[in-house]
C-alpha positions in Angstrom: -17.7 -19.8 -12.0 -17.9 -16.9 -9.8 -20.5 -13.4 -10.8 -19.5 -10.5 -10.9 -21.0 -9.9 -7.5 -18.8 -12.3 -5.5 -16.0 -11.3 -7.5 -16.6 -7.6 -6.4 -16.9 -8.5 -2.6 -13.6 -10.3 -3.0 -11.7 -7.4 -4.3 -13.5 -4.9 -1.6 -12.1 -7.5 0.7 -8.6 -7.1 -0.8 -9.2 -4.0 -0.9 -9.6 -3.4 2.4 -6.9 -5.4 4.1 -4.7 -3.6 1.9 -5.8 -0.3 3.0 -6.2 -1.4 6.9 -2.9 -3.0 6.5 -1.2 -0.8 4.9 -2.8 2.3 7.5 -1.8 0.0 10.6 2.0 0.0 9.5 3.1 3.1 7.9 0.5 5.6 9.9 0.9 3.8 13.3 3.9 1.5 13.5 6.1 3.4 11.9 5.1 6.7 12.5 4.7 5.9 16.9 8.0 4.5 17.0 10.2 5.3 14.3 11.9 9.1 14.0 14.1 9.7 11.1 15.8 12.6 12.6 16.6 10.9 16.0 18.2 7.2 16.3 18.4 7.1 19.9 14.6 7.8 20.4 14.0 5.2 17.2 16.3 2.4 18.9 14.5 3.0 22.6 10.8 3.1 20.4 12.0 0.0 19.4 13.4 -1.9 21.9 10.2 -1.4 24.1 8.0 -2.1 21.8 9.5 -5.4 20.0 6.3 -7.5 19.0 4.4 -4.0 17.6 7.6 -3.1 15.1 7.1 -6.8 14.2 3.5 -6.9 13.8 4.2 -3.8 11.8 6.6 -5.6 9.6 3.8 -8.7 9.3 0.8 -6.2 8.9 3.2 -5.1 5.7 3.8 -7.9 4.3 -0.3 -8.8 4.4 -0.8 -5.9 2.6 1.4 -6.4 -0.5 0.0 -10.1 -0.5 -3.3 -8.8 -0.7 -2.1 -6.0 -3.3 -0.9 -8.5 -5.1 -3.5 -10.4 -5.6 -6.6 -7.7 -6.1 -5.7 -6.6 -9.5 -6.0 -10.7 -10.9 -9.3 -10.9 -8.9 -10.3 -7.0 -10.5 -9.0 -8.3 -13.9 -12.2 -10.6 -13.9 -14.2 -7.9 -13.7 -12.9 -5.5 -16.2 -11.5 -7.9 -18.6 -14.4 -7.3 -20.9 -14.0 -2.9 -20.6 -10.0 -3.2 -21.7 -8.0 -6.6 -21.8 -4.8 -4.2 -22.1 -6.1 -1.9 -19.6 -6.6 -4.6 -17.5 -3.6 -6.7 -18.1 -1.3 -2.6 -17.5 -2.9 -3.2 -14.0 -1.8 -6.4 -13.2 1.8 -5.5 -14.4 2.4 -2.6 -12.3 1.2 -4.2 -9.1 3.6 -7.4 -9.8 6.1 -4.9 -10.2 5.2 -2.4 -7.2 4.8 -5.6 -5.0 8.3 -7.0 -5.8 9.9 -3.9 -4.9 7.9 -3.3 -1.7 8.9 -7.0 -1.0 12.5 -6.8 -1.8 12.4 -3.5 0.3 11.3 -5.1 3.5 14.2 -6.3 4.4 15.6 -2.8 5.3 12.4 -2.8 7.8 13.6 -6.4 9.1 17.1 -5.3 9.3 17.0 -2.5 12.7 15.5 -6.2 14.7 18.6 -8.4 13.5 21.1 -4.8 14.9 19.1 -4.4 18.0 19.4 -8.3 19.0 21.0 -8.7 22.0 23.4 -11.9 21.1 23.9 -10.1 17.8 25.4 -7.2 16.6 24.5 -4.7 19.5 27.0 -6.8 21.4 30.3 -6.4 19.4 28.8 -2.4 18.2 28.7 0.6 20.2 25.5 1.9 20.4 26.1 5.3 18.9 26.8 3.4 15.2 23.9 0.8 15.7 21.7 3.7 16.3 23.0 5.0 12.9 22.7 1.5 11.3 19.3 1.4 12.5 17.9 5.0 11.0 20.2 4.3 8.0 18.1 0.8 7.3 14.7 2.8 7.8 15.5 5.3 6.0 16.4 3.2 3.0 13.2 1.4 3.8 11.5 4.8 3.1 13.1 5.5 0.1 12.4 2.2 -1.6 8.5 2.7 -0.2 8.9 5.8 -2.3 10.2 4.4 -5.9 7.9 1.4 -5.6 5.2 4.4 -5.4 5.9 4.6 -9.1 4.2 1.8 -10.0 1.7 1.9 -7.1 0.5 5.3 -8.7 0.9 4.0 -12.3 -2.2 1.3 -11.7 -4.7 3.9 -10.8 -4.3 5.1 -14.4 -5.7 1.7 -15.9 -8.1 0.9 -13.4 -9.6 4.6 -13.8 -9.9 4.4 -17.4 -11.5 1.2 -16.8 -14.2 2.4 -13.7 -15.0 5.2 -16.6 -15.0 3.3 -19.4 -17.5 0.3 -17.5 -20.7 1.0 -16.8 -21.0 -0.4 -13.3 -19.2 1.9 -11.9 -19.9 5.5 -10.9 -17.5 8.0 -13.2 -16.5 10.0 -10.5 -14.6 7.2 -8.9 -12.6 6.7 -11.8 -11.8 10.3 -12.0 -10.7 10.7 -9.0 -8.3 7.1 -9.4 -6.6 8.9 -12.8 -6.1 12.1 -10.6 -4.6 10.0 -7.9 -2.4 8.5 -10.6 -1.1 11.9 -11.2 -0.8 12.7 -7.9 1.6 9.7 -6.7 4.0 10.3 -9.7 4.1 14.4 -8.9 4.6 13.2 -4.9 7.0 11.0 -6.2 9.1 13.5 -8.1 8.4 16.0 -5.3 10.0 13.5 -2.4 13.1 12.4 -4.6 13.7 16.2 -6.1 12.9 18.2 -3.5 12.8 16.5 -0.5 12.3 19.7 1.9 9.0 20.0 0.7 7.6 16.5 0.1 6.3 16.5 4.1 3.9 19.4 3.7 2.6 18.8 0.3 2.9 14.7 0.7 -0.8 14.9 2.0 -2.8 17.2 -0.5 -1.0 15.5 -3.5 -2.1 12.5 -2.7 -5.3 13.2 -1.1 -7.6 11.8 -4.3 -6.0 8.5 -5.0 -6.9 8.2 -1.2 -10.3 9.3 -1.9 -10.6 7.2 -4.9 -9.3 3.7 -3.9 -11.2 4.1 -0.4 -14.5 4.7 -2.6 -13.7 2.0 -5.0 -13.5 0.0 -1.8 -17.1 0.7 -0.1 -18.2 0.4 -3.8 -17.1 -2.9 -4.6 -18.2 -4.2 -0.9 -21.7 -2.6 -1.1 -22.4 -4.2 -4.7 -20.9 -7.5 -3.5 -22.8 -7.9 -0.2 -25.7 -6.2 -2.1 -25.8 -9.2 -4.8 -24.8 -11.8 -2.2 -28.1 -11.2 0.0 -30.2 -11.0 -3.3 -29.0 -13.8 -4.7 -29.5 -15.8 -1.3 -32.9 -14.7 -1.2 -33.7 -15.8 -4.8 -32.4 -19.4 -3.8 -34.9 -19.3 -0.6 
């Protein structure tokens, strides 16, 4: 049976292909090549740059693998601090993972348009260019109402860093902030959607400062008790 301490560098891991993952798509895939407010420049983006918009679509689908599977690896450790805590964690990231899943097939969809023995051929390009921003933007909103869920967890797993007592507070705090924060951002983008790009940032800012600490935390302790416990064996 595995410690705590492997268990812990096996969810930083997790962790952190979820966040580089996760960074590598949707802060440079998407955002180099795809603009929402111009379909001609998106279809060129993407055109020229085939294998990154797929590598983008790959990187994605890593993430909510690994997304899926951190909360059953973090349920081990906090199983003991909250078994309902622990089991409303698991839940909302089977659910935010299904939808992110389901979802990526609008972010597939602009490669089947844009092949050239497929529909580009019997299409003009003016209305595959639609097709194409009309399929990302879809892909955006989903991104947006699987959020829902994907802010939901932090509350759990806050309670449950505060609750434990092998975790610093502060994380947690900032994780139950972060909670709030996705489901105001949430509201903000689907309500009022003129604002949601200058206030997407700062509302989310501490669920990205508490899952990125929760990260170094767990790898520190893990690699931490790995070396020590090697060194006890020796």
């Amino acid at each position: 049976m595995l410690n705590n301490k492997r268990i812990a560098l096996i969810a930083g891991a997790l962790y952190l292909t979820v966040i580089v993952c996760g960074i590598f798509a949707e802060k440079y895939v998407r955002f180099t090549l795809v603009n929402l407010t111009d379909g001609a420049e998106t279809v060129r983006n993407i055109k020229d740059n085939v294998m990154l918009f797929r590598m983008g679509f790959v990187a994605d689908l890593i993430m909510q693998l690994a997304y899926f599977l951190l909360p059953i690896v973090l349920y081990q450790l906090f199983k003991k601090t909250s078994r309902a805590m622990a089991g409303l964690m698991v839940l909302s990231v089977t659910v935010a993972v299904a939808i992110m899943c389901i979802n990526m097939l609008n972010h597939y969809a602009p490669l089947l348009l844009l092949n050239p023995n497929g529909y580009s051929v019997s299409y003009d390009p003016e209305h595959i260019n639609s097709w194409v921003l009309f399929y990302l933007e879809m892909h955006n909103k989903g991104y947006h109402i699987a959020q829902l869920f994907f802010g939901l967890w932090l509350l759990p797993l806050g309670y449950m860093v505060i609750k434990s007592d092998s975790f610093p507070k502060i994380i947690g705090l900032f994780l139950i902030l972060g909670c709030f924060g996705y489901l105001l951002d949430f509201m903000v983008y689907f309500l009022l959607p003129e604002k949601s790009n200058a206030l997407s940032e700062y509302i989310t800012a501490p669920a990205d400062l508490g899952e990125f600490s929760l990260c170094i935390y767990l790898l520190i302790q893990g690699i931490m008790g790995t070396k020590l416990n090697s060194k006890n064996k020796s």
